[in-house]
C-alpha positions in Angstrom: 79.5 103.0 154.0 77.2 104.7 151.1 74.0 102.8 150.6 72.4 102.7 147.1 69.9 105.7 148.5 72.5 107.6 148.8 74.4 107.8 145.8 70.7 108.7 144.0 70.6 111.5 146.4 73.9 113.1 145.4 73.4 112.3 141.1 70.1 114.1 142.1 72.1 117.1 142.8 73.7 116.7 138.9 70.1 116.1 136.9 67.9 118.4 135.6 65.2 118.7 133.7 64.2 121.0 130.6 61.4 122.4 129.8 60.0 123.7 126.0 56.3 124.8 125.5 54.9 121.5 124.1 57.3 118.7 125.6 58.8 118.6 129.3 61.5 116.2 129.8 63.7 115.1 132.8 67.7 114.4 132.2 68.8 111.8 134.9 72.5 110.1 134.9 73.0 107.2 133.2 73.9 105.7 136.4 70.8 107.2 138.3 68.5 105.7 135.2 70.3 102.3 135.6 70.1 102.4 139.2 66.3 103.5 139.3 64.9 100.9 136.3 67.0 98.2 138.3 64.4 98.9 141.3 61.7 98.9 139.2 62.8 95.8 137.5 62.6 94.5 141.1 59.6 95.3 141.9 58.2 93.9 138.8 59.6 90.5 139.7 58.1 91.3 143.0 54.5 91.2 141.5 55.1 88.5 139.6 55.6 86.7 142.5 52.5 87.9 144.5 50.7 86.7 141.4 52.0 83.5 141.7 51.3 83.6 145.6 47.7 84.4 144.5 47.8 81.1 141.8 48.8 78.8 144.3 46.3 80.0 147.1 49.3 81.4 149.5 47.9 82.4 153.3 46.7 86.1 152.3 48.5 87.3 155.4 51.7 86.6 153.7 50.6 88.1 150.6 49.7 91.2 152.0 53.0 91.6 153.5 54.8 90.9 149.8 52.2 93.6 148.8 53.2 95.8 151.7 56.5 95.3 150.4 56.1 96.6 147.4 54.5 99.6 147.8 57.5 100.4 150.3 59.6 99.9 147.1 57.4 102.0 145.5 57.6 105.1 147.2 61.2 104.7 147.9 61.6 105.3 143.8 59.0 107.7 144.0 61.0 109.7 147.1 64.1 109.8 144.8 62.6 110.9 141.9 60.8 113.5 143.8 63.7 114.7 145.7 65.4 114.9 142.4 62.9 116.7 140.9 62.8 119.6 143.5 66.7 120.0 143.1 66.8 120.7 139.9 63.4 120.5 137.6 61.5 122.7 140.1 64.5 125.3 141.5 65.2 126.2 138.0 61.9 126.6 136.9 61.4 129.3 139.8 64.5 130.9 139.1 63.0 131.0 135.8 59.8 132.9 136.8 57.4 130.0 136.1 56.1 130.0 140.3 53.1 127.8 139.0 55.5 124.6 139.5 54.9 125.2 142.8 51.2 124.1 142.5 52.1 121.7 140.2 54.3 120.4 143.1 51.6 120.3 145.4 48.8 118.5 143.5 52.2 115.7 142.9 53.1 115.5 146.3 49.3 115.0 147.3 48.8 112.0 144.9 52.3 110.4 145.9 50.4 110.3 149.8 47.0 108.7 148.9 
């Protein structure tokens, strides 16, 4: 069976991105758009409800672990988008010429692991 993870992985594969001097953009599938807002719509309600955990004076352990949670949710959209990003955005800037995406790459990748 083909989890939700794994049909982002492979419309990865068919995005790209363009680039022009003074705007960079990122095409994604309607689906993988749909499918990526519908997470974040998720986790949105999720911090709603950790708000509401915090209103009513909920054990912090079990706030923490929504929190937890959510920051797993997090970087789960932010590994997709990445992993798009390198398939398309960043091979065909390199086959391009432009070899600075690479550092661009890096400094990303360094703030998605604080």
């Amino acid at each position: 069976m083909i989890n939700e993870e794994q049909v982002l992985r492979v419309e990865a594969d068919h995005s790209s991105c363009c680039s022009t001097e003074s705007e960079r953009r990122s095409r994604h599938s309607e689906k993988t758009k749909s499918n990526l807002i519908s997470r974040l719509n998720r986790i949105e309600g999720q911090l709603r409800g950790v708000r509401g955990m915090i209103e009513k004076d909920t054990y912090c352990d079990d706030v923490l672990n929504q929190i937890a949670s959510i920051q797993s949710a997090l970087n789960g959209v932010g590994k997709l988008l990445l992993e798009g990003h390198m398939k398309s955005c960043i091979v065909d800037r390199i086959q391009a010429g432009e070899h600075e995406v690479i550092d661009e790459l890096l400094v990303t990748v360094n703030k998605l692991m604080k």
